[in-house]
C-alpha positions, 0 to 999 in steps of 0.5 A, spaced: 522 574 503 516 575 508 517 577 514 513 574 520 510 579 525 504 576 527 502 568 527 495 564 528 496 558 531 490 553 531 492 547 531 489 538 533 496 536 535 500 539 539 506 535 538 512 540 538 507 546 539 510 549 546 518 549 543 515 551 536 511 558 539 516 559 544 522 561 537 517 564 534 516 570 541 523 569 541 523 572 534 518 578 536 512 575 533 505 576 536 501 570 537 493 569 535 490 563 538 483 559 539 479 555 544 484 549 547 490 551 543 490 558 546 490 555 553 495 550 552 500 556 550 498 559 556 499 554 560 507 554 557 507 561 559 508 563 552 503 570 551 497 570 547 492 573 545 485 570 543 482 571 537 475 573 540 478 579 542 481 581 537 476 580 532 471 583 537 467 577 537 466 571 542 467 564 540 460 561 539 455 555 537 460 551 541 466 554 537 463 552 529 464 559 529 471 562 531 475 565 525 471 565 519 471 572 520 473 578 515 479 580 520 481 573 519 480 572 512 482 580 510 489 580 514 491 573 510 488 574 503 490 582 503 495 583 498 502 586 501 504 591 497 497 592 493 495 600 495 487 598 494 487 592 499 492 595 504 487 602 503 480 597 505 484 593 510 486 600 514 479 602 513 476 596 517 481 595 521 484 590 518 491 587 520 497 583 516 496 575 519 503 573 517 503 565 518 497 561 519 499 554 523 492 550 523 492 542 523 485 539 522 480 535 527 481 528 526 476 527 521 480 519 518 482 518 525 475 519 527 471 514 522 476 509 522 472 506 528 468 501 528 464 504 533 464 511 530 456 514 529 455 519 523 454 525 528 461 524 531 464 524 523 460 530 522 462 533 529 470 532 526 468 536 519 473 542 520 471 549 517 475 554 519 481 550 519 481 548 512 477 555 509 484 559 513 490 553 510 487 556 503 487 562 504 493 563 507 496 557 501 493 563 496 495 568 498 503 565 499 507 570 497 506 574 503 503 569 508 507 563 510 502 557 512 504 550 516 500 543 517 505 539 519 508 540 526 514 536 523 516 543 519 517 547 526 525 546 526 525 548 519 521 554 519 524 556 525 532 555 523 530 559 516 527 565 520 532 565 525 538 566 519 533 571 515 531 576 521 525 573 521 522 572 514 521 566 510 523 566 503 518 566 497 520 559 495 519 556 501 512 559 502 511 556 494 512 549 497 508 550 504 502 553 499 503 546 494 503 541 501 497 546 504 492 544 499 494 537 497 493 537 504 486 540 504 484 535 498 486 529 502 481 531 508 475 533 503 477 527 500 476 523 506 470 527 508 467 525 501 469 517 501 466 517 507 459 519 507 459 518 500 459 510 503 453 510 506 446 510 503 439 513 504 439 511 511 446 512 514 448 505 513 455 503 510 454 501 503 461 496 500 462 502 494 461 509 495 457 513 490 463 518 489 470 516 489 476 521 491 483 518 492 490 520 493 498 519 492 504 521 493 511 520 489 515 516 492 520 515 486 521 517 478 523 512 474 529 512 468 523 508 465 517 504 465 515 497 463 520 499 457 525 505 455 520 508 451 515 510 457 516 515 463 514 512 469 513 514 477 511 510 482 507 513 488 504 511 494 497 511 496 495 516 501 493 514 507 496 507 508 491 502 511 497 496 510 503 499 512 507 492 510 507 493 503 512 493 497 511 500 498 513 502 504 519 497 504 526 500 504 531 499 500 537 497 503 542 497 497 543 496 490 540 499 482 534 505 484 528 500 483 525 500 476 517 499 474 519 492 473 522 491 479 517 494 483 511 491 480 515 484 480 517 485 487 509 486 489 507 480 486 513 476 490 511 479 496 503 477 495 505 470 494 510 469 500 504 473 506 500 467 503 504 462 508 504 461 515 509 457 514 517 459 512 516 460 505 520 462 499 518 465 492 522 466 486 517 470 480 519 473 473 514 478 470 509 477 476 508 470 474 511 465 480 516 459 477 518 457 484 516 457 491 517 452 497 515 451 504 520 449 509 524 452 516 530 451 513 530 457 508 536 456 505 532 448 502 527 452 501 530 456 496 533 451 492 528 447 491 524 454 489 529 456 484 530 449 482 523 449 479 525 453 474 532 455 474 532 457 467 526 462 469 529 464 476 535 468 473 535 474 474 528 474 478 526 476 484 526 472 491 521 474 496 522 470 504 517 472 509 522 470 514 528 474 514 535 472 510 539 467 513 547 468 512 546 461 508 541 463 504 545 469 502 551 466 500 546 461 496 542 467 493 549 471 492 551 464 486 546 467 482 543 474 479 538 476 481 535 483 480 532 483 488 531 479 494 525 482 498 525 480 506 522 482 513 529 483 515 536 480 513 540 476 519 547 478 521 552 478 516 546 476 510 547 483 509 555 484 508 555 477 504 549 480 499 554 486 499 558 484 494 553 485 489 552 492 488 547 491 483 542 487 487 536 491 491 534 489 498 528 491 500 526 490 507 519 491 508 516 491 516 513 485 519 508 481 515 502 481 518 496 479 516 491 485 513 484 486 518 478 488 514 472 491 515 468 489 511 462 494 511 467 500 511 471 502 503 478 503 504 481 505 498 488 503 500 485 496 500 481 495 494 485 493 488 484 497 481 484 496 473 485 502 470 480 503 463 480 507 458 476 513 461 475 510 468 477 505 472 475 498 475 474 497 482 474 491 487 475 488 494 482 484 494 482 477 493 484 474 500 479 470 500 483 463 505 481 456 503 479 452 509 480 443 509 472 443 511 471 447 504 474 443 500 469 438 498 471 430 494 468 429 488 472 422 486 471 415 489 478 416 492 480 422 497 486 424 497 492 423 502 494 427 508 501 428 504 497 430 498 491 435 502 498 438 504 501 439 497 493 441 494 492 447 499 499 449 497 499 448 489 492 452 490 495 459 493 500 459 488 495 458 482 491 464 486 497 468 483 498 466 477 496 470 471 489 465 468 488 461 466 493 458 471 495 451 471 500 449 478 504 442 479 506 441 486 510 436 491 513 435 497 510 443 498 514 445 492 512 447 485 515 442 481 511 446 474 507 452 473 504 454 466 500 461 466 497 466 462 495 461 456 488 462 453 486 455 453 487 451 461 489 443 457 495 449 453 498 451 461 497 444 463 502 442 458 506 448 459 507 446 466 508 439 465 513 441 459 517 445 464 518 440 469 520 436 464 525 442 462 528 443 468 529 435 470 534 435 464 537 441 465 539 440 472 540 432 470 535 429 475 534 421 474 527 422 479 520 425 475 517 430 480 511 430 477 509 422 478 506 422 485 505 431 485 499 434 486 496 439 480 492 446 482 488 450 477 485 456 479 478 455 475 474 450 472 475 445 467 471 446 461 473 438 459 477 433 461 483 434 457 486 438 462 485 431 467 488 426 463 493 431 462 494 431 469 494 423 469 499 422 463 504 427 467 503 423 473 500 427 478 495 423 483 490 429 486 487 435 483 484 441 485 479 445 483 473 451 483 467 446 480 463 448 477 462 446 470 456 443 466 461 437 464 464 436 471 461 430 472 465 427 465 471 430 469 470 427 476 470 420 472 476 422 468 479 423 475 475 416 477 478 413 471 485 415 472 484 413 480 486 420 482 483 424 487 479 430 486 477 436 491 472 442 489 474 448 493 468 452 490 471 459 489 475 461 483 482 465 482 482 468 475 487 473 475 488 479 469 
């Protein structure tokens, strides 16, 4: 257990600071303090005493230099009970500092301005700060070391039950959260300056990447039970509406499958300005719907392929109606994700012990700043010795981007249905075929080598689904087809005729588009080009 005598304190953020200085004076601890810190604790009444005076040297070079000093740095690296370090420690007139508080300058919150200059970024660069935290987090069995104002309570409550101290253990743990601590801001300082180029002007990816995560939750399992896994959190979080920082309401613990199931589901629905409802199984959609009754749009989504939605997951970007749950709760589901559940949606949902609820906050839509990395932002692929980065494909297709290549143009029904079919296709693993009608998905083939191949898929499971719901009305006659890439050949539109769709979406782009437009010609169907494509691996 280590005593606490002598505490400095140098901190940004003063939240809770006053009430935290005035238990430690309580205590008997003597209170060393720097340029605003120390003024602000006397202007709470709470005695002080200035760094500057006990090292006998002024704060100078507009405070750059205030405690890298060797009264500073000896009286937290000085190893209690080690007679040579206490011996040189007296011969300098060395003192025991017990307990380091310090948080940084703001450094992330500085850069993350639009207009921030790199001299203000430098001018947020803290030196003595983080060179304190990892002496004191070093030398941890005999120094306690806070960052966090939201440690005071506990710190002050442990003292107060020890006389004073704090034990080893909590120092060990303080200590691990002080030098992750210190890697995030060096991190942050790195990335940053990193992004820009010879001439201080942003480059989209920086020369030097450093990121940090947290552990959120250990898992029984991963993608099988033969693998351990763990899922973090990216550190900071730029998109606070992610699956990631959903809460779980009741139900299982969240597997990896869940977790990565639930991602892709939550992805898809933030497309929608519109009341939407996906259904997805192994990240691939078998269902999705527009309506502002949330529970037809459900139906309909499960509907597209009832057989692939048992034990799903449900994704709705608007929050759970009482209704809808008592549908939902007709059928297993392993998670239902929501920004929020209405009234007894909750209670009603209840009764499935088993089933996750996660309530994510608000969706919102993500701003990016284009001429600025943000590693939170960026989706990655993991290689073998390395990994891949790229922007996030949030690319929105506008109705003036679409270009009509066929004779006919499509219908206001269709153009609706097109540009629905085609953010589905955007989250359907490649090479990704979508049948679409009424804003509801009536097929989808996914994750096939050959484009023709997922087009007959999706076709063979609409056809699936209309027998095993034993329903007289084709829904491919009159549906839309979206695909997230090029035709190669035309077999892929006649294909799309012979099921009965009337319009297609697609990139463009190939050499034989024209043998594909006549092939759309010649079916009297009407084809868009959006000129941007959606492969996902």
């Amino acid at each position: 257990m280590s005593i606490i005598h002598t505490a400095l304190i140098s901190v940004t953020d003063k939240n809770g600071l006053d009430r935290f200085a005035q238990g430690l004076v309580a205590m008997g601890v003597r209170i060393l303090s720097t340029g605003g810190t120390a003024r602000y604790l006397k202007d709470h009444g709470i005695a002080v005493t200035d760094v500057s005076d006990y090292t006998g040297f002024p704060e100078m070079l507009d405070g750059r230099v205030k405690t890298l000093h060797p009264k500073i740095h000896g009286g937290l690296l000085g190893i209690r009970g080690n007679a040579d370090h206490e011996g040189q420690m007296r011969a300098n007139g060395i003192e025991n500092i017990d307990m380091v508080v310090v948080n940084l300058y703001p450094f992330e919150q500085t850069v993350a301005a639009a207009d921030c200059t790199l001299e203000r970024a430098i001018e947020n660069i803290d030196i003595g700060g983080p060179a304190m935290l990892r002496s004191a987090a070093k030398n941890h069995s005999g120094v306690t070391v806070m960052t966090d104002p939201e440690e005071y309570d506990a710190i002050l409550a442990e003292m107060k039950a020890s006389g004073g101290a704090v034990s080893a253990a909590t120092n060990f743990n303080l200590a691990k959260k002080v030098f992750a601590r210190t890697a995030a801001y060096d991190a942050a300082i790195s990335n940053w300056l990193s992004s820009l180029d010879e001439h201080h002007q942003p480059q989209r990816f920086p020369a030097v990447v450093t990121l940090q995560y947290h552990k959120r939750q250990e898992m029984r399992y991963g993608e099988n039970p033969h693998q351990l896994a763990a899922f973090y959190e990216a550190r900071p979080l730029v998109d606070d509406s992610g699956v990631s920082r959903a809460k779980s309401l009741q139900g299982k613990e969240l597997s990896f499958n869940n977790i990565n199931d639930a991602n892709g589901a939550f992805e898809l629905v933030r497309e929608f300005d519109e009341a939407a409802v996906v259904v997805v199984k192994h990240t691939n959609p078998c269902g999705v719907a527009l309506d502002d009754d949330l529970l037809a749009a459900y139906r309909r989504a499960r509907d597209t392929d009832p057989v692939s939605a048992f034990g799903g997951i449900i994704a709705c970007n608007r929050p759970v109606t009482v209704s809808l749950a008592r549908e939902i709760a007709k059928t297993f589901v392993e998670a239902v994700i929501a920004p929020g559940f209405e009234g007894e949606a909750r209670s009603v949902l209840a009764e499935k012990t088993n089933l996750r609820l996660l309530e994510t906050p608000p969706l919102g839509t993500v701003k990016r700043d284009g001429s600025r990395f943000h590693p939170g932002l960026l989706d990655m692929k993991r290689v073998r010795g390395g990994m891949l980065f790229q922007e996030g494909d949030d690319h929105v297709l506008r109705r003036e981007d679409l270009k009509t290549v066929t004779r006919r143009a499509p219908s206001e029904r269709e153009l609706q249905d097109l540009l629905f079919a085609w953010k589905v296709a955007k989250h359907v693993k490649s090479n990704a075929i979508v049948y679409a009608r009424d804003v509801t998905t009536v097929g989808v083939g996914a994750g096939q080598m050959s484009r023709v191949d997922s087009s007959r898929i999706a076709v063979w499971k609409a056809r699936e689904t209309q027998q095993t719901l034993k329903r007289e009305e084709n829904f491919l006659i009159g549906s839309v087809m979206a695909s997230d890439a090029f035709f190669p050949f035309r077999d892929g539109i006649d294909a799309a005729a012979e099921a009965g769709a009337t319009a297609i979406i697609q990139p463009g782009g190939s050499i034989r588009d024209q043998e594909v437009i006549d092939a759309a010609n010649e079916a009297g169907m009407a084809m868009v080009f959006t000129g941007v494509r959606h492969f996902k691996h």
